[in-house]
C-alpha positions as CSV (number, residue, x, y, z in Angstrom):
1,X,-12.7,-61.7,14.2
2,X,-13.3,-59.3,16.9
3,X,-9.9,-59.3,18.3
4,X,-9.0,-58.4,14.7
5,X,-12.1,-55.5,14.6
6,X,-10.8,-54.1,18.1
7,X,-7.0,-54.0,17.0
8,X,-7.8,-52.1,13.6
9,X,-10.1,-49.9,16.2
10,X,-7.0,-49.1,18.2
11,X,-4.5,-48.7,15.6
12,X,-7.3,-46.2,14.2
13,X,-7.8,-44.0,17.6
14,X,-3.9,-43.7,17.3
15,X,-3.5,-42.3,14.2
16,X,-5.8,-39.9,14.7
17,X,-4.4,-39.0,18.2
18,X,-0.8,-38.8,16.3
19,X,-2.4,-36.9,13.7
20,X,-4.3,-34.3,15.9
21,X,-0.6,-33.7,18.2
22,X,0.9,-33.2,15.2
23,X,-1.8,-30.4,13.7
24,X,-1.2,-28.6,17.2
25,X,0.6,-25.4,16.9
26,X,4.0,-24.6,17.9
27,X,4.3,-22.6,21.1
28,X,7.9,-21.8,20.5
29,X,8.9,-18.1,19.3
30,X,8.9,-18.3,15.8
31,X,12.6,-17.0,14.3
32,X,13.6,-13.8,12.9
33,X,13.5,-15.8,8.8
34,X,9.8,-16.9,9.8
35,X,7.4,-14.7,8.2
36,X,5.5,-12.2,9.5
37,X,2.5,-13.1,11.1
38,X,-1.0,-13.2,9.5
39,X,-1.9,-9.7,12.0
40,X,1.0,-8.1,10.9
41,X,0.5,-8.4,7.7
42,X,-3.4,-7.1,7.7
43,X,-2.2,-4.3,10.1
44,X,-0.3,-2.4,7.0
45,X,1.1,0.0,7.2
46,X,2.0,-1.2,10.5
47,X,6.2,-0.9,10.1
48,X,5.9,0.7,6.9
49,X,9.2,2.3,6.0
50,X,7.2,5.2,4.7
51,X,5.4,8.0,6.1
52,X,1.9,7.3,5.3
53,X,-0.6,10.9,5.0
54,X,-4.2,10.2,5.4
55,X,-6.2,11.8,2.4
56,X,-7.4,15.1,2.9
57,X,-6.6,18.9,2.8
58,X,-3.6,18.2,5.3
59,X,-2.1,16.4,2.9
60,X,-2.7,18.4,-0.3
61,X,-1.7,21.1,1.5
62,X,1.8,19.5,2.7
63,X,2.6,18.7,-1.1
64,X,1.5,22.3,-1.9
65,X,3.8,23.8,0.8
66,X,6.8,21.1,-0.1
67,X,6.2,21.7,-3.8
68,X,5.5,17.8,-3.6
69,X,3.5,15.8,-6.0
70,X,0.8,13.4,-4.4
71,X,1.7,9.7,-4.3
72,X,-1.8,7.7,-3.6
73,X,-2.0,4.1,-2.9
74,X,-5.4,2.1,-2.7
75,X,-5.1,-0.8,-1.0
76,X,-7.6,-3.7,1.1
77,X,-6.3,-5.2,4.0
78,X,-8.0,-8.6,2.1
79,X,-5.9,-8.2,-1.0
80,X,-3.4,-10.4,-1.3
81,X,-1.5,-8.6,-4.7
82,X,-1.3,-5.2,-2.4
83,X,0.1,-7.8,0.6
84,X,2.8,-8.6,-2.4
85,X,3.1,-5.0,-3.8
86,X,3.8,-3.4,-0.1
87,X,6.3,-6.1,0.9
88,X,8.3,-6.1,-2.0
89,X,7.8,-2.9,-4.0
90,X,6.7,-0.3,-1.9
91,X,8.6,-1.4,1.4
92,X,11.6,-1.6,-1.3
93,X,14.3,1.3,0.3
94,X,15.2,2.7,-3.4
95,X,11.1,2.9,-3.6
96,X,10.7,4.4,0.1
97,X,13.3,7.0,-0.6
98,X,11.7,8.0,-4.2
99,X,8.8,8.4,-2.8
100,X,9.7,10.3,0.2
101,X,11.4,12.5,-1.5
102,X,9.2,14.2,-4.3
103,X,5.5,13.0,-2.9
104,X,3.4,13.0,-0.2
105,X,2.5,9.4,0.2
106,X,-1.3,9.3,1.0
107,X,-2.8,5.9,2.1
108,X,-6.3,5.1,1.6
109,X,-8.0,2.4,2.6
110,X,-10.7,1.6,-0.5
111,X,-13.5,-0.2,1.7
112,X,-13.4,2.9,4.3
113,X,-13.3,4.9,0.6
114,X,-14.6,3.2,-2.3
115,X,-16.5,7.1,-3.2
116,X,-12.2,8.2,-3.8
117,X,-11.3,5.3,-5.5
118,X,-14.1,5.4,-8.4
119,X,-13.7,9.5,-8.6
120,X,-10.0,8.7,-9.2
121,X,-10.7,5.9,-11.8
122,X,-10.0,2.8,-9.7
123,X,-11.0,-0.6,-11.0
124,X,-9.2,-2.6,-8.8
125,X,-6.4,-3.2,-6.1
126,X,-3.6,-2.4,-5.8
127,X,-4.7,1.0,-7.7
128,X,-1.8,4.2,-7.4
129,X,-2.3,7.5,-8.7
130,X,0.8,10.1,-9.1
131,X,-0.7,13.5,-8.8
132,X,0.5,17.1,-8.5
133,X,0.1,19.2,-5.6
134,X,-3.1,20.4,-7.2
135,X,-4.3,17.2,-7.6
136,X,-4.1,17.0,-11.2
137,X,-3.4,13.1,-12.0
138,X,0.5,12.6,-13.6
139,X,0.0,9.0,-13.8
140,X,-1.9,5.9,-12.7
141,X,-1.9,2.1,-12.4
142,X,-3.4,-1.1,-11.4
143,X,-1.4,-3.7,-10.1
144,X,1.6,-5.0,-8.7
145,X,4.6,-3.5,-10.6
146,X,8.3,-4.1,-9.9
147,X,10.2,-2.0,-7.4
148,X,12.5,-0.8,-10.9
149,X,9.3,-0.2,-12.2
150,X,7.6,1.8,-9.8
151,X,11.0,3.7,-9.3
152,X,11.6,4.7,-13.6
153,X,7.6,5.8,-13.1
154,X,8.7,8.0,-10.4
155,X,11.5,9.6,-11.5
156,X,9.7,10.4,-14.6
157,X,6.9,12.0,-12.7
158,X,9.5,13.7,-10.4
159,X,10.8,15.5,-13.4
160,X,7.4,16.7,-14.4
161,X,6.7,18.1,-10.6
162,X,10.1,19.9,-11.2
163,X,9.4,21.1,-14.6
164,X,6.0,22.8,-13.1
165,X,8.1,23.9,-10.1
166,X,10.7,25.9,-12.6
167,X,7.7,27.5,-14.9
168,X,6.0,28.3,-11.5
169,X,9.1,30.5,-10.8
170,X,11.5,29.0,-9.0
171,X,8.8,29.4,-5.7
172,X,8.8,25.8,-4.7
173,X,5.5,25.1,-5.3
174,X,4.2,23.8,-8.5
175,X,2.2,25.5,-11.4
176,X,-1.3,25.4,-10.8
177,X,-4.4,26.4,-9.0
178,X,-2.3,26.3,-6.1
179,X,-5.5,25.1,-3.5
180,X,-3.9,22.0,-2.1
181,X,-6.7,20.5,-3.3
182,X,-8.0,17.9,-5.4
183,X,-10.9,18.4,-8.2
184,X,-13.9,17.4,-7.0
185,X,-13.0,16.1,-4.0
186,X,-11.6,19.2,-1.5
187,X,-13.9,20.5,0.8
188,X,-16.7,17.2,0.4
189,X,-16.1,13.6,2.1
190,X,-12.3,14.5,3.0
C-alpha cells in the first residue's frame, strides 16, 4: 500500500513539475503576426498614425488658424472598447486621413480630466466630440463605431466646417466668435 501511496506521490510531483514548465513564458522574440504587447497597448497613442493635440488654447487656436474643426477623443488607458476603437477605427488610414485633414485631433485622457469630459456631456468611454474651431459641438458619440462609420460622420461634419468657412468669407477660418476657444472651458483648467 505504500509503494502504491509513494508512486501516485511521484506521478503527482510530475505533473505538477510538467505543468509549471509548461506555464513558463516563452523567451523567444515574439513574431511580427503576434499581437502587440499588453505596454504597447496601454501606452496609446504610442504609434498612433495620427497627430494627437493635447487639449487647450494651442489647440483651439491651430483649428482657428487652419480653419479646422476640433476632433476630441476620450479615452482610459483601462478601457478595453477604446483599446478596440483605436486599433481598428481610429488607427484605420481612411479614418487617419479624415481626420487629419479637416480637425485637429485633441486626445484627452478622462482620469487626468474627468472635469472636460462631464462639461462636454461624457457618460462613458470611448466618448468623441466633433467641434468647430470655436468650440461649438457638431456632433458627439459614445462608443465604438465602424471605421465607415466614423468616416460618413466626418465627412458630414467636414461639410459643415466648410459651409461656416464659405459664409465666413472665404478667410479660412470658420464663422464664429473666432477665440480659439471653447465655452466654458478657455482660460480655466486648460
Amino acid at each position: 500500500m505504500q509503494l502504491h501511496r509513494g508512486i501516485v506521490l511521484i506521478l503527482l510531483l510530475a505533473a505538477i513539475a510538467i505543468g509549471l514548465w509548461l506555464a513558463l513564458p516563452d523567451t523567444e522574440k515574439p513574431d511580427a503576426s503576434s499581437p502587440p504587447s499588453a505596454a504597447a497597448v496601454h501606452d496609446y497613442p504610442l504609434g498612433s498614425a495620427i497627430d494627437w493635440q493635447s487639449w487647450g488654447a494651442q489647440a483651439g487656436a491651430r483649428a482657428q488658424d487652419h480653419g479646422k474643426g476640433l476632433f476630441v477623443y476620450f479615452h482610459g488607458q483601462w478601457c478595453s472598447w477604446c483599446r478596440q476603437y483605436q486599433q481598428e477605427t481610429l488607427e484605420h488610414p481612411d479614418t487617419v486621413a479624415a481626420i487629419e485633414a479637416q480637425y485637429v485631433p485633441v486626445l484627452v485622457n478622462l482620469d487626468q480630466r474627468r472635469d472636460l469630459f462631464t462639461r462636454l456631456g461624457g457618460r462613458g468611454v470611448p466618448y468623441t466630440v466633433l467641434m468647430d474651431a470655436d468650440g461649438e459641438p457638431l456632433a458627439r458619440f459614445t462608443g465604438h463605431v465602424s471605421a465607415a462609420d466614423l468616416q460618413q460622420l466626418l465627412k458630414e461634419t467636414a461639410q459643415r466646417l466648410i459651409t461656416a468657412r464659405g459664409r465666413a468669407g472665404g478667410t479660412g477660418k470658420p464663422a464664429g466668435r473666432g477665440s480659439g476657444a471653447v465655452p466654458g472651458v478657455s482660460g480655466r483648467n486648460l
